[in-house]
C-alpha positions in Angstrom: 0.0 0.0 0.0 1.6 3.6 -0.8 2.0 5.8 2.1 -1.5 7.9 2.3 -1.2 11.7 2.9 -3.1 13.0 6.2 -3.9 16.1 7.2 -5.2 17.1 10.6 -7.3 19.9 12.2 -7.8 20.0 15.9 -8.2 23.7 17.9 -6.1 22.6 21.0 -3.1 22.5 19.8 -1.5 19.8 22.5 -4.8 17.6 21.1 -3.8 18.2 17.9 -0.2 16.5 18.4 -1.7 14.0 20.4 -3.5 12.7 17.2 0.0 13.3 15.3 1.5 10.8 17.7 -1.3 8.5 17.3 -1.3 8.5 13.2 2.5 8.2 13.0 1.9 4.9 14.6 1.2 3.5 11.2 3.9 3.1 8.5 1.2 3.5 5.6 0.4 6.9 6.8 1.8 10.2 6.3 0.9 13.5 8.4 1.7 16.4 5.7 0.4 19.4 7.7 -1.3 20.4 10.9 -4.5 23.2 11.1 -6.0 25.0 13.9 -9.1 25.7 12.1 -10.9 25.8 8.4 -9.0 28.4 6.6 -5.5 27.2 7.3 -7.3 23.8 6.0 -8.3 25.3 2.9 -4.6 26.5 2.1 -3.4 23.2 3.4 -5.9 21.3 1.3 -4.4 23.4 -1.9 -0.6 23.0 -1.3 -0.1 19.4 0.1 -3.2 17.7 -1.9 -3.7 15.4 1.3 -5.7 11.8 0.8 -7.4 12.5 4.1 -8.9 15.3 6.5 -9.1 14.3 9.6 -11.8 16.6 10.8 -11.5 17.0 14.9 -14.2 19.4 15.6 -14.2 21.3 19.4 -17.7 22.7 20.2 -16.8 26.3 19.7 -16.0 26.0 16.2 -18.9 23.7 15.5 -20.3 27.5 13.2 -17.6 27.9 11.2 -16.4 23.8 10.8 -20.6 23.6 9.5 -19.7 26.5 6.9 -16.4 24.8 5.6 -18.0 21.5 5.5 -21.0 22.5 3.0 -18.4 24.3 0.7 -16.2 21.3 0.8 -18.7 18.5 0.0 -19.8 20.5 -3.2 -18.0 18.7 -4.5 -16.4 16.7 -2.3 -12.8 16.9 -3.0 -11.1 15.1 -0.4 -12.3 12.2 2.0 -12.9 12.9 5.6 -12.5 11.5 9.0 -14.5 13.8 11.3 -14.1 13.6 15.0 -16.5 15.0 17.1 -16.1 15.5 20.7 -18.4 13.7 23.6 -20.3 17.0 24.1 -21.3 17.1 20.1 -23.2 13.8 20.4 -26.7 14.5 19.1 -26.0 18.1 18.0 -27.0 19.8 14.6 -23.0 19.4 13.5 -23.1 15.7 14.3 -26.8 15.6 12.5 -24.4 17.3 9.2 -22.5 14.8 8.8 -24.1 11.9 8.7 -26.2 13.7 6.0 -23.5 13.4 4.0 -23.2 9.7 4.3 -19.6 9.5 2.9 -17.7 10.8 5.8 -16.6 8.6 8.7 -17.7 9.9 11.9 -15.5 9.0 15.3 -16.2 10.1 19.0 -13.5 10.8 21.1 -12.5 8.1 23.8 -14.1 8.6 27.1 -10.9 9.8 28.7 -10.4 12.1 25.8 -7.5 12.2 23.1 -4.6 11.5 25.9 -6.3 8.0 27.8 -3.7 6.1 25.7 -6.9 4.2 24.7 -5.3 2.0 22.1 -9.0 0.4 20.9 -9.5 4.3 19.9 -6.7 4.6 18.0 -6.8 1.2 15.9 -10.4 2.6 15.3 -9.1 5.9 13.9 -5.8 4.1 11.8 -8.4 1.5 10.0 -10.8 4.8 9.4 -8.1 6.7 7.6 -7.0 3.6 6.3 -9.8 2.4 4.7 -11.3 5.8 3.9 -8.3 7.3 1.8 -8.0 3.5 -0.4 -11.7 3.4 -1.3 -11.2 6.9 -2.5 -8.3 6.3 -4.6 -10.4 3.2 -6.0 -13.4 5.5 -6.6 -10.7 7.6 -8.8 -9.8 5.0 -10.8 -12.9 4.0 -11.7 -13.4 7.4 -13.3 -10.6 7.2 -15.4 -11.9 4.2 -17.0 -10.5 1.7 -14.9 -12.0 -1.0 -12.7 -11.3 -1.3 -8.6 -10.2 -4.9 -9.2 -7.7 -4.0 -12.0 -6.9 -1.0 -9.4 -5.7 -3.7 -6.9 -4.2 -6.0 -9.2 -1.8 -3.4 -10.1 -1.5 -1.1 -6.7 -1.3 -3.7 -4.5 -3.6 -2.1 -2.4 -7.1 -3.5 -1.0 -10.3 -2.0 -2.5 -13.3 -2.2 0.1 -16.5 -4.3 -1.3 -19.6 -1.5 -0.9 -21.9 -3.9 1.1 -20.4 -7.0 2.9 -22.9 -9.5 4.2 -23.6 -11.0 7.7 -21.3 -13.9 8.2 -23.0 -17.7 8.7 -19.6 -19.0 9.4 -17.0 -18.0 12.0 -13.0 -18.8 12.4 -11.6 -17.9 15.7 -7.7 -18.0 16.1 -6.3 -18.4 19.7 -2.5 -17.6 20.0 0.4 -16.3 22.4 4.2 -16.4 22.0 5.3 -16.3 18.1 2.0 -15.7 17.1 2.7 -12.6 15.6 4.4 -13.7 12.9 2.0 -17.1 12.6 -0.8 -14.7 12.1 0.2 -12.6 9.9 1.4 -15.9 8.0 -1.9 -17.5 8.0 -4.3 -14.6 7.3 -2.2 -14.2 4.2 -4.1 -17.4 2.3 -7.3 -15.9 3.3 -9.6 -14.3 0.1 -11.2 -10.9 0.6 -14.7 -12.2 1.0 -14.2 -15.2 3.3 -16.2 -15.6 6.8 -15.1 -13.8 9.5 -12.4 -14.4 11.5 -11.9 -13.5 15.0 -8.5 -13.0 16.9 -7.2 -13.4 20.6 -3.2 -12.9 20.5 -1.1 -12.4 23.7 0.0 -8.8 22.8 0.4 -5.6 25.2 -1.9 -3.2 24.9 0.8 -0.4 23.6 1.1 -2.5 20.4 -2.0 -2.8 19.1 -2.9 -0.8 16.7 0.9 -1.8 15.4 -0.2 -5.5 15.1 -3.7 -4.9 13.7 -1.8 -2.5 10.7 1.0 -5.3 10.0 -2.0 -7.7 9.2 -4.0 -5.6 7.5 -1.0 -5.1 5.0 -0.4 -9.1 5.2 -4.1 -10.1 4.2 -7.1 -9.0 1.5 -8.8 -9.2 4.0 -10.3 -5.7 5.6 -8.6 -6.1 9.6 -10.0 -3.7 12.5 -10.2 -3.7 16.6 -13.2 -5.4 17.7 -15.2 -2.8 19.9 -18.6 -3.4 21.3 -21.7 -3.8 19.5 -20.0 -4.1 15.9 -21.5 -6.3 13.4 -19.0 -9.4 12.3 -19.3 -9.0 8.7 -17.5 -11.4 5.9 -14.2 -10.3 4.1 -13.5 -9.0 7.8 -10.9 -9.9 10.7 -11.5 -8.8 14.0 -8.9 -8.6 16.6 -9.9 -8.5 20.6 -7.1 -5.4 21.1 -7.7 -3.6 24.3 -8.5 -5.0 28.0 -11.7 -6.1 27.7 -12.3 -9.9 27.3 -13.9 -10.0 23.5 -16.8 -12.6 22.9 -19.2 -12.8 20.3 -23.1 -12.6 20.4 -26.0 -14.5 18.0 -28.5 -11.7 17.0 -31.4 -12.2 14.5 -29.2 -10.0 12.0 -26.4 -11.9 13.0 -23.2 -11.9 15.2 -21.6 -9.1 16.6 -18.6 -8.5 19.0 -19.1 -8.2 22.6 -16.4 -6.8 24.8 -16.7 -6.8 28.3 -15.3 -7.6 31.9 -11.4 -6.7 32.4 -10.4 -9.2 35.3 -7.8 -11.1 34.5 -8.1 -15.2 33.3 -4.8 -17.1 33.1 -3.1 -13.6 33.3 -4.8 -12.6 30.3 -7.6 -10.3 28.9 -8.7 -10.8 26.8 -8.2 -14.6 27.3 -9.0 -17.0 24.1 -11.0 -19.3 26.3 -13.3 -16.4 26.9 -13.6 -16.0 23.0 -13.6 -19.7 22.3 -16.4 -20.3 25.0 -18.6 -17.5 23.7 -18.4 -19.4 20.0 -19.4 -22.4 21.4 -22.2 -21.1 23.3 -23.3 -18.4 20.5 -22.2 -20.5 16.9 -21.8 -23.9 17.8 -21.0 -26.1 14.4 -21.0 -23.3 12.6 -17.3 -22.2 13.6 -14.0 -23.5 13.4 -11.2 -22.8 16.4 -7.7 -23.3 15.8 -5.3 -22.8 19.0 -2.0 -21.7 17.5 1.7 -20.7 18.8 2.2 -19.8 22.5 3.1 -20.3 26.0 0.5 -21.7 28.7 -2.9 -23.3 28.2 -4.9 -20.7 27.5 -7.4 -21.5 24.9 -7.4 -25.3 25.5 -10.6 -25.6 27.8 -12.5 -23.2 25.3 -11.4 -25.2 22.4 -13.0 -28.3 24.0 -16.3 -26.6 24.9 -16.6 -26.0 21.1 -15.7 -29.8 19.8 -18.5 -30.7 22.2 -20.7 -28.0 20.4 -20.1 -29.7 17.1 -17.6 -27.1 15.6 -14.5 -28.2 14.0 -11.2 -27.6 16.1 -7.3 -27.2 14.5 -3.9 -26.8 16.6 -0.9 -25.6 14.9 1.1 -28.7 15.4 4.6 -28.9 17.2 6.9 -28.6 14.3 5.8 -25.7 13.3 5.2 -23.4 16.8 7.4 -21.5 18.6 6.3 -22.5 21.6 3.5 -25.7 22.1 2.2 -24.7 25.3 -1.5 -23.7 23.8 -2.0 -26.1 21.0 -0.2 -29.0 23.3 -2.6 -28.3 26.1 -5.9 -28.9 23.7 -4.7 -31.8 22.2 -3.7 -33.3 25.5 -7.3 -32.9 26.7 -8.6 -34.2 23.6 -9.9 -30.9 22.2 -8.5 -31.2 19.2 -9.4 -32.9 15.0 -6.7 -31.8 13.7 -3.2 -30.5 14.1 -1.6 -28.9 10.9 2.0 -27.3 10.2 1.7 -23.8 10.0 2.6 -24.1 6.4 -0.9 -25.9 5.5 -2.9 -24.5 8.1 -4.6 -22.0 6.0 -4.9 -24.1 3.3 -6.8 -26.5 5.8 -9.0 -24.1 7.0 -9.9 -22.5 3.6 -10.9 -26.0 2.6 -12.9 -27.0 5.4 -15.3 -23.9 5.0 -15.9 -25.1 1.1 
C-alpha cells in the first residue's frame, strides 16, 4: 500500500499532536500538515493535496467547521474523518455529517484524546486507512479503470460497498510467536471469506501496530473489535484492548461483545473467553484453531466448542514456537486436527468449502 497523505485539524493545539503521535503509529500513513481551524485547511488542502482530513471538531467551532464542511462537500474533493467531541453527540453538527453519508464519523475516547486508549486509535488508523483506499479506487474508476484491476496493479485493497452478515466463523487463539504465525496464516485468506476472529497475547501499547501489519499481510479488511460491531464477511476482527472479547448471536447476525477486564490465566482478553462464547453463540457453525504460545490458554475453550459440534485445529509442534496452547488442547482431547503452520490456512480455507 503507498504511504497515504493526512492532514489534521484540531483547535487545541497539545490535542492536535496527540492525534499526530497516534497516526504516526502506522507506516502507511503520512501526516503532511497540521491546522488550527478551516482556513489554514483550505490553504493546506491546496498545497499538500492530502488523501485524508481528519476533521477533529471542538464545540466552539462547530459555526464555522458547518460552513467549511457545505463548501467542501460540493463537491467533495477530499475524503474525511471527522471527529466529534463527547459533548457534540446528538447536536445539529453531528446531524451534518451523517447527511452526507460518505464521511466517517469518530467520538473521542471517554478519557479524551490522551487516555492512551489503544482500541481508539486502531479505530481511527483502519478509518483513515480504509477511507483514503476506497477513495483512490473510486478515482480510478473514473478514469476508466475497474477497482479490481486498481488492486491488481496497486497492490492495495479495494473495500466491497456492502459486505454481508457472516453464517460462518474462524476464531484464532495464539500467544508467543503468534505474531508472525498470524500474519502468516491470514495471508491465504480471500477478501470475502467468513469472518475471523483473533485473541493474541499482545500488550496493549502494540496494538494498533499488530492490527496494521496484518492488514498489509491479508485481503482481507482487519480492524479492533469494539462493542456492539457487526461481524461482517471479508473482515478480521482482533480483541485489542483490555476487555475480554466474545461474540453474540442476533437475529441480524453476530456481533462483537467486549466486556469484563479481570484477568483469566493472566490474560484479557483470554481465548478461552472467545472460544467459549463461540461455542455457546455458533456452535457447528465455527471452526477454532489454538496456535503458537506459551500456557494453556485456549485449550478448555477449544474443548467446549468440539463438544458444540464445531470443528477444532492446533498448529502442530513442528511448526510453533512454543506448544504450550495447542499441546494443552490436544492433551485434553480438544482437538481434530493438528496442521503445520505451512498448510494450516490451506486447511481451514478447505474445510469452509
Amino acid at each position: 500500500m503507498a504511504v497515504l497523505k493526512t492532514l489534521v485539524m484540531k483547535g487545541d493545539a497539545k490535542s492536535r499532536w496527540a492525534l499526530v503521535d497516534m497516526i504516526h503509529a502506522s507506516e502507511n500513513i503520512e501526516v503532511v500538515g497540521v491546522a488550527s481551524e478551516p482556513m489554514l485547511v483550505r490553504v493546506q488542502l491546496r498545497s499538500q493535496k492530502p488523501d485524508v482530513l481528519l476533521l477533529a471538531i471542538d464545540p466552539q467551532q462547530v459555526k464555522v467547521v458547518s460552513l467549511f464542511l457545505t463548501e467542501l462537500m460540493h463537491p467533495q474533493t477530499v475524503h474525511i474523518v471527522a471527529l466529534l467531541s463527547r459533548s457534540l453527540i446528538g447536536s445539529e453538527i453531528e446531524r451534518q455529517l451523517l447527511s452526507f453519508g460518505s464521511i466517517a464519523l469518530l467520538t473521542e475516547p471517554d478519557g479524551g484524546l490522551f487516555s492512551h486508549d489503544y482500541r481508539f486509535q486502531s479505530e481511527l488508523l483502519q478509518h483513515i486507512l480504509h477511507r483514503s483506499v476506497h477513495y483512490h479506487s473510486k478515482a480510478l474508476e473514473h478514469r476508466g479503470k475497474s477497482p479490481l484491476s486498481a488492486s491488481k496493479t496497486s497492490g492495495e485493497k479495494i473495500e466491497p460497498r456492502l459486505h454481508k452478515h457472516t453464517d460462518k466463523l474462524i476464531a484464532l487463539g495464539a500467544s508467543t510467536g503468534g505474531t508472525e504465525a498470524l500474519r502468516q496464516l491470514v495471508a491465504k485468506f480471500p477478501a470475502d471469506f467468513p469472518a475471523v476472529l483473533i485473541v493474541q497475547h499482545i500488550t496493549t501499547g502494540f496494538s494498533a501496530s499488530f492490527i496494521d501489519s496484518l492488514n498489509r499481510a491479508t485481503a482481507m479488511r482487519v480492524v479492533a473489535a469494539t462493542d456492539g460491531l457487526a461481524i461482517l464477511r471479508g473482515h478480521i476482527y482482533v480483541g485489542a484492548g483490555d476487555h475480554h472479547f466474545r461474540i453474540k448471536r442476533q437475529t441480524s447476525g453476530y456481533i462483537c461483545r467486549l466486556k469484563g477486564q479481570k484477568k483469566l490465566g493472566g490474560h484479557c482478553p483470554a481465548v478461552d473467553e472467545l472460544f467459549l462464547s463461540l461455542a455457546m453463540q455458533a456452535g457447528s457453525n465455527a471452526v477454532g484453531v489454538l496456535m503458537t504460545g506459551m500456557g494453556d490458554d485456549g485449550a478448555r475453550g477449544l474443548k467446549k466448542m468440539l463438544e458444540a459440534k464445531a470443528m477444532t485445529l492446533a498448529q502442530n509442534k513442528e511448526s510453533s514456537v512454543i506448544w504450550g496452547m495447542p499441546g494443552a488442547a490436544v492433551k485434553i482431547g480438544a482437538v481434530q486436527e493438528q496442521c503445520h503452520l505451512d498448510d494450516l490456512g490451506d486447511r481451514i480455507i478447505q474445510l469452509l468449502k
